[in-house]
N, C-alpha and C positions, 0 to 999 in steps of 0.2 A: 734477485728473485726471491720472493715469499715463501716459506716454506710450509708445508700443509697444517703444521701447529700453529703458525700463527694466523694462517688463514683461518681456521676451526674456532681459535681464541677471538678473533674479529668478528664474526658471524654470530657469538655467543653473546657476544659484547654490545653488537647490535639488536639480537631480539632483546636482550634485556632490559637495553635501555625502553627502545620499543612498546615493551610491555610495562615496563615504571609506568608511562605517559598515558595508559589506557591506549595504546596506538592497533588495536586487535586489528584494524583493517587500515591498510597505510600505503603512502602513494611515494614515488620516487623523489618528489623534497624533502617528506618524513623523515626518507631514509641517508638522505643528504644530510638534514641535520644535525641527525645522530653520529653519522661517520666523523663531521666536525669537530663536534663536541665531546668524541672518545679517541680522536687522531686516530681515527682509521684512513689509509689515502682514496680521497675519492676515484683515482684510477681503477680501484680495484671492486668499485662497490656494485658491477652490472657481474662480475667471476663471482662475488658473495654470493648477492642474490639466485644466481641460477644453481650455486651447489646447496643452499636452502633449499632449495624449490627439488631438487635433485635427493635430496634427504629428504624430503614428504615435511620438511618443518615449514613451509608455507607455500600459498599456491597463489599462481597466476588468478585474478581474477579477468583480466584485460589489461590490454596494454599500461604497463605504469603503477596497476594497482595491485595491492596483495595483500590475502592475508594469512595469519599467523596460524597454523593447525591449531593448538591448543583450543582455537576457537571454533572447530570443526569435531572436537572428539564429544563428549559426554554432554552438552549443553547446548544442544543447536534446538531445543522448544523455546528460544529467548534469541537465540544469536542471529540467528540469520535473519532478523532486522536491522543489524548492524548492516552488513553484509547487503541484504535490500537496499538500505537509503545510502550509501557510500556507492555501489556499482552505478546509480545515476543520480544524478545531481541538477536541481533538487528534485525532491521526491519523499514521500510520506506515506509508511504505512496506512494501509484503506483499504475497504470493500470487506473479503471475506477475514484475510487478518486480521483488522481492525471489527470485526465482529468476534470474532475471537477475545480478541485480547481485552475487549469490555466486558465480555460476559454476554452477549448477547445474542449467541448462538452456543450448540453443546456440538453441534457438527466441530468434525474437525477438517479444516480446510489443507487440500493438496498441493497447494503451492502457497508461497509470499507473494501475495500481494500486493503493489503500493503504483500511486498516483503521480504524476510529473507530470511536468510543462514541459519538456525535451522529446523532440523523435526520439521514438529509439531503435537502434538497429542490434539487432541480438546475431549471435554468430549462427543461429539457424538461415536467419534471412539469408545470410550470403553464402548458402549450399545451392546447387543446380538443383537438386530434391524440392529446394522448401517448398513450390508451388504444389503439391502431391502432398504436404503434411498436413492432417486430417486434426490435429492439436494446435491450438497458440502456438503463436512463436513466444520461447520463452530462455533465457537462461538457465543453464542447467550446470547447476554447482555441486561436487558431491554428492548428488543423487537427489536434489532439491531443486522445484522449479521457482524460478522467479519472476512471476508477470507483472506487467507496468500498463496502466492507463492512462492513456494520454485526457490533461484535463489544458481549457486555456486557462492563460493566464489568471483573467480575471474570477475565475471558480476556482483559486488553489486556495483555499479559504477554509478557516475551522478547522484547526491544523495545533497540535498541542505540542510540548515536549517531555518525554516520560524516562525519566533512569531505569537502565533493566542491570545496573550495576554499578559500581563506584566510580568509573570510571566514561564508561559508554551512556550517552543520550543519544534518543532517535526521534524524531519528527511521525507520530500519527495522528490521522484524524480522529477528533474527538467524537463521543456519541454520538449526540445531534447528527453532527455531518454526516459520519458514518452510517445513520439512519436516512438520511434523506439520500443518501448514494444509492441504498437499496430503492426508493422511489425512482428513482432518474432513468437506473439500470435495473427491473424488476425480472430481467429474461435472466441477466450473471448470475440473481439467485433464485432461480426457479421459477420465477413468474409470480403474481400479484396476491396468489394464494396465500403464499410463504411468506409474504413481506405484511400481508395483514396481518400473518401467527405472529409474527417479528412486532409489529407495533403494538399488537396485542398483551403483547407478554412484557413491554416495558413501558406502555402510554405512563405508567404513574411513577415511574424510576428515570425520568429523563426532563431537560428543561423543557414543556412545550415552546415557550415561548421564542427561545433562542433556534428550535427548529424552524418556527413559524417565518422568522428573521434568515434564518439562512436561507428558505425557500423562496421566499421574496427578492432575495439577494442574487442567487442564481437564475430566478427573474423567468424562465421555462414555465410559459403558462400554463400546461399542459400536467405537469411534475407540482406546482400550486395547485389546481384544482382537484387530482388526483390526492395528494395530500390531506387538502384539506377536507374533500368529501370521508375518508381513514380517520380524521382524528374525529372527526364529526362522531362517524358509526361508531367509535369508542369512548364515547361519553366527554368530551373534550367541550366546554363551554362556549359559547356563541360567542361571545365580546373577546376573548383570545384570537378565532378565528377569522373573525370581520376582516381584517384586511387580505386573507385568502380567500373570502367568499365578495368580495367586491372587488378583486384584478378583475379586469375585462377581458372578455374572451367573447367569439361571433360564432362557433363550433363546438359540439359535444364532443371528448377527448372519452375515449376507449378507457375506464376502469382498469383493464390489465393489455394492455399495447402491444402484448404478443397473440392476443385472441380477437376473433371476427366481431366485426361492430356490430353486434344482437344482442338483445334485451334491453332492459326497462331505460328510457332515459327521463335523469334528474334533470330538470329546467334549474331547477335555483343553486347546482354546482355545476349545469353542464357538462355531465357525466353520465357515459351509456354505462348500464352495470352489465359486464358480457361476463360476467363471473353468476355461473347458475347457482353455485352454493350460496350466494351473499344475498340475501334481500336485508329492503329497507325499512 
């Protein structure tokens, strides 16, 4: 039988290696591997891990996964996109984090954000409560929420990867995309108002053209014409636009899609403007 010194020396020997490897968030092979490769006995690697977790030196994420405090103390305005894009797989910082972390908003957002192709099922969902909860269902890590958007497949696109340290890379959407999200989903951030101040403030800091491409790409005629009558209003040149202003469409699309179909409609974008402050 192990005695608690060598038990404590094993456990030390594993975050260490751990953290050589950049491993700040790490799943039970990880930790297989390491026990290997420091002859710790794998008999004993599930008593390690729960007196770590017992010592507050790393926490349960979900079944299998875990990570390392150190990564939870003084540095969680970077961290907890490790942390976001390792709890589901895959998935990519987006929406309002990914507004953030461009610079493209000064708001600072109340949870991490990120996008998947995975259902996901959060430990709220499987309370008898959750149907009564008045919030997202969300992850809640240390006192951080984590929400996920489900995207399909074929829209998990504009997707970059960015070092937030020497060790840890993470998956978020790039500008562009990140910008045409706010299109798609104009209600997540306030509605059509905000997403005009939004394009407003970076029409001449962003590819148009590579937006125009993903818009077309995610192919939502609706999320096209809205777009492009926006970049239109902000001075955006007509032969960039041409292929946003000639998708086909048989119906005028609501300007801001959380508001009643009134006012002015554009024939040549096929857009009601139900936004009173906007004229053309």
């Amino acid at each position: 039988m192990q005695s608690r010194e060598s038990t404590k020396s094993q456990s030390v020997r594993l975050l260490q290696q751990l953290l050589l490897q950049g491993k700040y968030v790490f799943d039970k092979q990880d930790a297989i591997a390491v026990a290997v490769s420091e002859n710790i006995p794998i008999n004993q690697l599930n008593k390690i891990l729960s007196n770590l977790a017992k010592r507050r030196q790393i926490s349960r994420l979900r079944r299998g996964l875990y990570v390392i405090h150190t990564l939870l103390a003084e540095e969680m305005n970077s961290h907890p996109f490790i942390i976001a894009t390792h709890l589901i797989q895959p998935s990519a910082i987006s929406h309002w984090s990914a507004l953030q972390h461009h610079g493209l908003t000064e708001q600072i957002p109340q949870c991490v954000t990120a996008s998947t192709t995975r259902k996901v099922i959060t430990p709220s969902m499987r309370k008898k409560q959750s149907a009564t909860l008045k919030e997202k269902h969300a992850w809640k890590i240390n006192g951080i929420r984590f929400e996920y958007i489900n995207v399909l497949g074929k829209n998990f696109f504009g997707i970059e990867k960015i070092w937030l340290d020497e060790h840890s890379q993470v998956s978020v959407t790039d500008k562009e995309r990140t910008l045409l999200d706010v299109f798609i989903s104009p209600k997540m951030f306030g509605g059509m108002g905000e997403a005009l101040g939004l394009l407003e403030n970076v029409v001449t800091n962003i590819n148009i053209q590579k937006l125009v491409d993903y818009a077309l790409r995610y192919g939502k005629k609706s999320v096209i014409k809205r777009l492009g009558w926006s970049l239109e209003y902000f001075g955006v040149e007509e032969h960039i636009l041409k292929p946003l202003l000639e998708a086909s469409i048989h119906y005028y699309c609501r300007l801001d899609p959380t508001k009643k179909a009134v006012g002015h409609c554009d024939k040549r974008w096929m857009i009601q403007n139900n936004l009173m402050d906007v004229e053309k």
